[in-house]
C-alpha positions in Angstrom: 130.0 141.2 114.8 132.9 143.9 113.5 134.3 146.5 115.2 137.0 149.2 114.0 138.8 152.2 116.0 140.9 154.7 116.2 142.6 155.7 118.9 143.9 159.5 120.4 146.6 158.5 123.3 147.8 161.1 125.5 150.5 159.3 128.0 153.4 159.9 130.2 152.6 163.4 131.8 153.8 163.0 135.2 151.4 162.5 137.6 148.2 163.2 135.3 146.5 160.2 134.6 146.1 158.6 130.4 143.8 159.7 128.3 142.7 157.9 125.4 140.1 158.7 123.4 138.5 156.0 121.2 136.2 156.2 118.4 134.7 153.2 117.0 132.0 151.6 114.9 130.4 148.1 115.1 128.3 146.4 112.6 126.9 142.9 111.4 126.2 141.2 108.2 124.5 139.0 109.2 122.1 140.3 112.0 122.1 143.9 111.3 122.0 143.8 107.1 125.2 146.3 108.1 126.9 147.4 104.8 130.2 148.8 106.6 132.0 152.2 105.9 134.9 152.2 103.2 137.1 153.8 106.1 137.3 156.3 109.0 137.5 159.7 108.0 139.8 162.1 110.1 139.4 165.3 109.2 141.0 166.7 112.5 143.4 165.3 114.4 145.1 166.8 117.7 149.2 167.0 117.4 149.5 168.1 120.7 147.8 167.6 124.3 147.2 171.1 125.6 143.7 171.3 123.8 142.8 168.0 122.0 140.1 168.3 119.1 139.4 165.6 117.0 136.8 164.9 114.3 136.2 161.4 113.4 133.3 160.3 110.8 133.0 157.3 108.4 132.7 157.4 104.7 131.5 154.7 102.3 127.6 155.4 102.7 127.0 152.9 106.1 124.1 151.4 106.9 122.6 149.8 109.7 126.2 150.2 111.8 126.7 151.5 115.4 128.6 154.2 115.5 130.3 155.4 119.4 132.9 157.0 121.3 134.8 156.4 124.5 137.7 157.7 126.9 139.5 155.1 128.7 142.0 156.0 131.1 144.8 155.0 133.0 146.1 156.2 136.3 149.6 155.5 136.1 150.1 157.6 133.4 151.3 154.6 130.8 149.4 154.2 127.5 146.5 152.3 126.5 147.2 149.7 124.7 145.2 148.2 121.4 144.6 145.0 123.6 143.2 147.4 126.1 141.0 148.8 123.9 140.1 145.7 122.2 138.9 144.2 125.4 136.5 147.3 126.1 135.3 147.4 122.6 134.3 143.0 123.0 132.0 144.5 126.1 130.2 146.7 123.8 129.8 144.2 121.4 128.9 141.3 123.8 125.7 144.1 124.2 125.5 145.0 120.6 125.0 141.4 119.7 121.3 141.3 121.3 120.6 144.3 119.0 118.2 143.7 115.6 117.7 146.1 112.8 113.8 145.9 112.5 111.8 147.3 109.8 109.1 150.1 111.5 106.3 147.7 109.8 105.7 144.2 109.1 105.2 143.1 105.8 103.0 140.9 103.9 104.8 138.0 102.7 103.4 134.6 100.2 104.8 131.9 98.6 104.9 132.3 95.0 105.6 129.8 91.7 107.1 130.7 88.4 105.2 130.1 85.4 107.8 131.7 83.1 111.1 132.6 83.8 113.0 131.0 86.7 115.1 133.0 90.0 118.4 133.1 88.0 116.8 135.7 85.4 115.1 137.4 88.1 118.5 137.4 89.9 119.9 138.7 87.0 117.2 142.4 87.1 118.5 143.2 90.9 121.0 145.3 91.6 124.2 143.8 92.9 124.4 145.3 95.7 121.1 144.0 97.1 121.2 140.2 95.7 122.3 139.5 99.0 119.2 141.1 100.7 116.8 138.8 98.4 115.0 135.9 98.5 113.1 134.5 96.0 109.7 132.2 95.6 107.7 135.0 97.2 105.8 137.9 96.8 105.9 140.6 99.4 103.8 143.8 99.6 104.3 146.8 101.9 108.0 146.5 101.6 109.5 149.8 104.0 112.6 151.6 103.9 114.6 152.8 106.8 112.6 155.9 106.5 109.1 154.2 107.4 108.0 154.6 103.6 106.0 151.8 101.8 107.1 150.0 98.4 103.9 148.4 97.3 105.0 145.3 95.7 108.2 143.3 95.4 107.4 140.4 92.6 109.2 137.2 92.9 111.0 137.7 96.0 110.8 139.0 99.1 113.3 141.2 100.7 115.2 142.5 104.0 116.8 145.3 101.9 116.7 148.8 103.7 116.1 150.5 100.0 113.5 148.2 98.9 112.8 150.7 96.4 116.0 149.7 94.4 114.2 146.5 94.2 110.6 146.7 94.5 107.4 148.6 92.4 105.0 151.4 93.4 107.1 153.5 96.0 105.2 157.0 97.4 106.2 159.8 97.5 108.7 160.9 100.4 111.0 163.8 101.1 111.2 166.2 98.0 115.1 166.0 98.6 115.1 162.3 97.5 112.5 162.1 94.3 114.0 158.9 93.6 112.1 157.6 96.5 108.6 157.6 94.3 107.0 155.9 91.7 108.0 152.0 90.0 111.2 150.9 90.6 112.0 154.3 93.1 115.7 153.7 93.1 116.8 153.9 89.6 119.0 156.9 89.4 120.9 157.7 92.8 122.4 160.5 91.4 124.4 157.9 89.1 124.0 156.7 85.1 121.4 154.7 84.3 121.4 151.8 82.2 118.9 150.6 79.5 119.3 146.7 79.8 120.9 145.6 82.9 121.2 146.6 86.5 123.9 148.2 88.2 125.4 148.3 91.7 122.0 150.1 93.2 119.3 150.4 89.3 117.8 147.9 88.2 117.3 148.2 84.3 115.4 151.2 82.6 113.6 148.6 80.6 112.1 146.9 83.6 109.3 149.5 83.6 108.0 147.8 80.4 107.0 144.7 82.8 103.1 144.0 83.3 101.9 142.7 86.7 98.8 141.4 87.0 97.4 140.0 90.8 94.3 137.4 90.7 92.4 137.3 94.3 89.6 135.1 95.4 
């Protein structure tokens, strides 16, 4: 687990108790697929104490992180210190621990041989940024985003991804704000260049439509 704050520390007042207002997010690699923010975006901060507005959000396009906010206080009027608030954030992350991203629907998983072609050249058609959310030797239908839409088929691998349609063919139709979200390969574009031969950090390859898959049942 991973946590980051920022702090708002209103102290020494006399007889009025501290008020420290924390904002925070936690995430995990490893048991959340978290892909944390680039940074915590202030864009309002108090300068004084009288009336104390702040507006805290994170940038970097998150996913799969728990984002919070709490006021800690002190009654003898001293700050709050970052071990202070470090201590209160590992209690929220003792509980956040227990917490699992889950897809809204299971998929359908098999093993799966290569006649042709091996998992480094398949490796090398995914996106970077999702290599880490793929495993290969499989087949997996009914891959779903974090939206609860279906991505028909992943060949080769099988994935925890929460854009499966980066990765994966035959995506539906979803929200007419996000047309990348339908058809093969869904997630070419995201509003950035595509490239004819090779993947980027979120396509995969424009010439990957040209591949042929053919499923034998008995």
């Amino acid at each position: 687990m991973t946590a980051k704050f920022r702090a708002y520390n209103v102290f020494g007042a006399g007889r009025d108790p501290t008020i420290c207002e924390v904002y925070f997010y936690i995430g995990s690699r490893r048991n959340w697929n978290s892909r944390f923010p680039t940074a915590l975006s202030v864009s309002h901060w108090s300068s004084g104490t009288s009336s104390a507005s702040n507006i805290v959000g994170v940038v970097g396009w998150p996913q799969n992180i728990l984002f919070g906010y709490v006021l800690l206080s002190r009654s003898d009027s001293r700050a709050v210190t970052v071990h202070q608030v470090s201590n209160v954030l590992m209690e929220y992350m003792k509980i956040a621990a227990s917490f699992r991203f889950v897809l809204p629907n299971t998929p359908v998983v098999t093993r799966a041989s290569f006649i042709r072609g091996n998992p480094a050249l398949l490796n090398a058609t995914i996106p970077y940024m999702e290599r880490r959310n793929v495993d290969f030797g499989y087949i997996q239908f009914r891959a779903f985003n974090t939206y609860g839409f279906p991505n028909a088929l992943c060949p080769g691998f099988k994935t925890n991804s929460s854009n499966p349609e980066r990765l994966c063919v035959g995506g539906v139709s979803t929200y007419s704000r996000v047309s990348s979200q339908c058809g093969d390969y869904a997630g070419w574009s995201q509003r950035h260049p595509m490239n004819q031969t090779g993947p980027t950090a979120t396509n995969r390859a424009l010439n990957d439509v040209d591949t042929a898959i053919l499923i034998f049942t008995k």
